[in-house]
C-alpha angles and dihedrals in degrees: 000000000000121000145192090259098049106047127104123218120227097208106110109108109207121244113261124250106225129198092022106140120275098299087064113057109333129286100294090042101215088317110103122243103278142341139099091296095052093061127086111266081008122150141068139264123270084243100056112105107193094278104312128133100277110244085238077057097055102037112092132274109244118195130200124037122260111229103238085195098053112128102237109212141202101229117211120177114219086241087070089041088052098050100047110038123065122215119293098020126129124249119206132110101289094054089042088049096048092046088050097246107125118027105236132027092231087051105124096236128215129180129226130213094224109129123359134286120221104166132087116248146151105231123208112190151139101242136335132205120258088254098045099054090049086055088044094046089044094052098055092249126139123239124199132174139207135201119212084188119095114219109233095185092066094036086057088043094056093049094052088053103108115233103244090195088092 
């Protein structure tokens, strides 16, 4: 006796072969009569816009590449430095972004040798031109500098090194 658990629908339709010949379909087998898209490797790319100039086409054309991996720096002349700091103070980012000097605190910094420096300062920043560490230097003052970057050479090498505790 047949019961709810053991009956099979019927209601599955089976795909439809296209393209097949006449007895499948009908002679332009879902495709229209004629036209571009009717034929074999017939069709256009997703890109192709009737005719018109393509937008890659009319934008225009940029040479050149841009270095994803180029430091960006706040640059400050030793003039500004000069005029805004007394003898003895402390020159970093926070000082230079209080002051109203850079722009942001987590800005890279560089100084330029542009003007004199005759004050007396210690100095803690990222780089500094050729010209601008000889005035610094001429002038008493202390240069450090700091390096955002993380060295992953020495980090690998540290973690080569065997524990001897063992």
């Amino acid at each position: 006796m047949p019961k709810l658990n053991n009956l099979k629908s019927n209601n599955q339709k089976s795909r439809s072969r296209v393209g097949r010949g006449n007895g499948s379909k009908g002679t332009y087998s879902g495709r229209g009569l004629k036209g571009q898209k009717s034929r074999s490797g017939g069709g256009v790319p997703i890109f192709f816009e009737g005719g018109q100039l393509p937008l890659v086409k009319r934008l225009p054309f940029l040479r050149g590449f841009k270095n994803r991996f180029k430091k960006q720096y706040s640059l400050v002349n030793l003039s500004s430095i000069d005029s805004n700091y007394k003898s003895g103070d402390k020159v970093d980012s926070d000082s230079l972004y209080t002051k109203g000097i850079i722009r942001k605190k987590t800005e890279n910094i560089k100084i330029l040798g542009d003007g004199e420096l005759t004050k007396k300062l210690n100095f803690s920043v990222h780089a500094a031109s050729k010209s601008a560490q000889d005035k610094i230097q001429k002038s008493g003052s202390q240069i450090d500098f700091i390096s955002k970057d993380i060295d992953l050479n020495e980090k690998n090498e540290e973690d080569k090194q065997p524990d001897n505790n063992s």
